[in-house]
C-alpha positions, 0 to 999 in steps of 0.5 A: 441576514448573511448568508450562511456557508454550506458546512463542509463534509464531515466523517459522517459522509464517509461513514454513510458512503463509504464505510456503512456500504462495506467499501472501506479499503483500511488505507488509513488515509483518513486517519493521517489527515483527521487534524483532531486524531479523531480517528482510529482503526481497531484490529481483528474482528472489528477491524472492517472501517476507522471509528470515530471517538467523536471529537470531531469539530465538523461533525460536532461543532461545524467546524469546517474541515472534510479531510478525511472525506477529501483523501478517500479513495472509495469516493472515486469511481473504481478504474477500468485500465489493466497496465495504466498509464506508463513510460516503460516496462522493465525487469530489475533486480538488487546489485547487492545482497537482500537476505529477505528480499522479495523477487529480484529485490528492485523495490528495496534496491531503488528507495534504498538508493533514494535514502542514501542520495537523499532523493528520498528522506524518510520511507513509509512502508510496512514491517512485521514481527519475525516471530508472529508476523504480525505487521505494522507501519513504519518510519524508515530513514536509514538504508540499513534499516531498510535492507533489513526490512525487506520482504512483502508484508503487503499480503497482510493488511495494515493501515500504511498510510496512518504513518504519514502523520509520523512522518509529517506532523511529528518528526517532519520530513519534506521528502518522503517516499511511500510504499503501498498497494492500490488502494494506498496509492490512490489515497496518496496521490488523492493528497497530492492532487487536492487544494485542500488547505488541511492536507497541505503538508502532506502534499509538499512532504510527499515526493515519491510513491511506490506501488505494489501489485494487489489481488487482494490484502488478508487480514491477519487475525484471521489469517495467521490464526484462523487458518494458517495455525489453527488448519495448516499447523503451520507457525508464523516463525517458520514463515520466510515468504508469503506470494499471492499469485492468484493462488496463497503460496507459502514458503517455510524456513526449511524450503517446504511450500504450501499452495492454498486455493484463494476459494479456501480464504475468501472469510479472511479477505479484507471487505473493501477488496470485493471492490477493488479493480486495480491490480498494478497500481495505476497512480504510482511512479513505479509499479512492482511485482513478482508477476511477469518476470523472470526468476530473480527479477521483478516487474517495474512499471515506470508511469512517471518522470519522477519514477524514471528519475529515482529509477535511474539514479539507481541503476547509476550508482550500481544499486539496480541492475534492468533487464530480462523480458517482461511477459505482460500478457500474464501481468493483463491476465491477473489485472483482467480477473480483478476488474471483473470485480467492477459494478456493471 
């Protein structure tokens, strides 16, 4: 008799490992990757990991496949560094006008930059709604469109990279850049690290990747109207900018500013942020944030050669301006209180 080969790894295991103990992080990373759309995030209240509409063929019919356990970035033992690993650290700002833009505007300035040399074909980041704020991913190829995108919307949670799917089965781009917080970037360079034969295209479409500094993603049913229409009065619309600097606060059209303790909003935390111990970013190309710089500028955390690449053909073409002091001592501050978060 043959010997019979091991069946591969199923939803199933992630189910028991990852999504059961309350670790799921919503990076969608499962989702991008599942061959048989198999499965899909609902939104507001049961939104705390992926369901399976059971059609999955390793789980159902033995069919090896596992992608989605291969590209999970819960499986791995959570980091333990503040800054990482990286090459240098600098302030940068846009040379040109960002109406939305967030802190100096570095991050819009360099993958607009990428587009427009086509360095870059295709970026993968998160939008929303003007009006609601409700957020969503996207497919940008255009550097107008981006500009006019610009802004943090990564206080919100959303599965970015579910979008990757969009931007590599369906219209193929081969030069895509991704923008996300952590727990995205984790996922991503967990793609383009594994030899698994089903993520393949994901890991020969995938050039760059943009890390954003995290405490910690909201989710945005219970946010938006949990808190901030039903306590605070305050309407989405009226919304220009969110920041998380170990404190919520929020800037209205009109110049008004809240400050909201983060003790007041731990019930409308996303769940698998309790685990979360990386604050800047640790796998991206390029980390950025609001944290460190002066007024204008913001942080950039360049790890590696393709990051100073893309990097330097923006300050080249007078997209990108570096300078200004970084204080990392604060950016250390915040990335120690988020480690505090790892298991003993």
């Amino acid at each position: 008799m043959a010997e019979q080969k091991p069946i591969s790894k199923s939803y199933l295991d992630l189910k028991s490992k990852v999504w059961d103990e309350g670790l799921c992080s919503g990076c969608g990373a499962c989702i991008a990757v599942c061959p048989a759309d198999a499965l899909y995030f609902e939104t507001g209240g049961d939104s705390a990991h992926p369901k399976s509409n059971n059609y999955c063929k390793a789980a159902v019919d033995g069919v090896p496949c596992g992608a989605c356990y291969e590209v999970c970035p819960r499986l791995e033992e959570q980091p333990s560094s503040l800054l990482g690993e990286y090459l240098e650290i600098i302030g940068g700002k846009a040379e040109f006008d960002i109406p939305k833009k967030q802190s100096g505007g570095a991050v819009t300035a360099i993958l607009a930059n990428a587009l427009d040399t086509g360095l870059v074909d295709a970026v993968v980041t998160v939008t929303e709604d003007p009006w609601t704020l409700k957020p969503h991913s996207m497919v940008i190829t255009r550097s107008e469109a981006l500009i006019g995108q610009a802004g943090s919307r990564y206080n919100w949670w959303v599965p970015l990279v579910s979008s990757l799917k969009e931007a590599v089965v369906n219209r193929k781009y081969r030069n895509i850049a991704v923008v996300g917080v952590p727990c995205v970037v984790q996922a991503v360079r967990k793609m383009l690290e594994t030899d698994h034969q089903l993520v393949g295209p994901y890991k020969k479409s995938i050039r760059f990747i943009m890390g954003l500094f995290c405490t910690e993603s909201f989710d945005y049913e219970k946010l938006v109207a949990g808190k901030l229409k039903s306590e605070y009065a305050l309407e989405p619309m009226k919304v220009c900018r969110i920041d998380v600097k170990g404190k919520l606060e929020i800037t209205l059209n009109d110049g008004m500013q809240y400050v909201i303790p983060l003790t007041e909003l731990e019930d409308t935390v996303r769940p698998g942020c309790s685990i979360c111990t990386d604050f800047t970013a640790l796998e991206a190309d390029i980390s950025a944030g609001a944290v460190g710089s002066p007024d204008g500028y913001t942080t950039l955390i360049v790890r590696t050669l393709v990051g100073q690449h893309i990097l330097e053909s923006a300050v080249a073409n007078k997209k990108l301006s570096i300078g200004g002091e970084v204080d990392t001592g604060i950016i250390e501050k915040l990335a120690k209180k988020k480690l505090k978060r790892k298991p003993e």
